[in-house]
C-alpha positions in Angstrom: 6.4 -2.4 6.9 4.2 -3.4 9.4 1.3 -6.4 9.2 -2.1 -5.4 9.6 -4.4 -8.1 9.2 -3.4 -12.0 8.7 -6.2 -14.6 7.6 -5.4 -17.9 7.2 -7.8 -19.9 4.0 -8.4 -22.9 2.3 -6.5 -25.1 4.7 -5.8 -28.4 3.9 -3.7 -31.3 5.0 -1.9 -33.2 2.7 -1.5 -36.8 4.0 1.1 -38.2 1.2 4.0 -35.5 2.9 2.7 -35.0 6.5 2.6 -31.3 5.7 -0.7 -28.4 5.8 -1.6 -26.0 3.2 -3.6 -22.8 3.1 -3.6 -19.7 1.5 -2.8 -17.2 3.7 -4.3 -13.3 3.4 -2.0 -10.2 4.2 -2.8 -6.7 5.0 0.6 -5.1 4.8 1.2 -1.2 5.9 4.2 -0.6 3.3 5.1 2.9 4.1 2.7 4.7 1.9 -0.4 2.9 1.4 -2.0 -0.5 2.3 -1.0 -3.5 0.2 -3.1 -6.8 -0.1 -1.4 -10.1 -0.4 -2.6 -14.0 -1.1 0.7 -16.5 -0.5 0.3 -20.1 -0.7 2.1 -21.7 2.2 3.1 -25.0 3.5 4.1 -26.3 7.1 4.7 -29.7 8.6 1.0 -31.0 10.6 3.2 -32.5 13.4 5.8 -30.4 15.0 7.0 -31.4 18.2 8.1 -28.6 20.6 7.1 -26.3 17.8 4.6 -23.2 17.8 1.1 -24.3 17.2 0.4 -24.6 13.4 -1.8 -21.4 12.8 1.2 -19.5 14.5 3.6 -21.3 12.3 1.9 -20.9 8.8 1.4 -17.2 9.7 5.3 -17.2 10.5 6.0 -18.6 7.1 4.0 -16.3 4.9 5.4 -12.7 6.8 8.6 -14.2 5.9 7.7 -15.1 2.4 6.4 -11.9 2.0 9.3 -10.0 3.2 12.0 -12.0 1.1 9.6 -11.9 -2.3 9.1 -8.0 -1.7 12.8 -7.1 -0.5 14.3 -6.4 -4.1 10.9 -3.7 -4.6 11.0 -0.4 -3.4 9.1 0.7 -0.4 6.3 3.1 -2.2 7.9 7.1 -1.5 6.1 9.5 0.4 5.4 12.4 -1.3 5.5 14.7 1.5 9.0 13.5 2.4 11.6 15.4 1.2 14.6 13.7 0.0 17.3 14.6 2.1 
């Protein structure tokens, strides 16, 4: 699985818990054909000694994706032969 394209949308801070928002776009390579994905992600707006945010949020959703999409099956190849 490899990440082709990340774009970061509808960012928003949220004052009441110190944290950002945004919607975060993924182009994902998942070993047969190109998958699209929209996660919703959250970070903290101040984080000292941290990554800078866009770095951070981007960060959160690769990982989000990868956990939500472990349990699925990686689409098969149908020129690989089983083995």
């Amino acid at each position: 699985m490899r990440i082709l394209s990340a774009r970061i949308t509808r960012a928003r801070r949220v004052r009441a818990t110190g944290r950002v928002e945004a919607i975060v776009a993924l182009t994902v390579d998942a070993g047969g054909g190109h998958v699209r994905a929209h996660l919703h992600i959250a970070a903290r707006a101040a984080a000292p000694g941290a990554p800078p945010l866009r770095e951070r949020l981007l960060a959160a959703a690769k990982l989000k994706f990868a956990v939500e999409n472990m349990r699925r099956p990686a689409p098969r190849d149908p020129r690989v032969r089983a083995a």
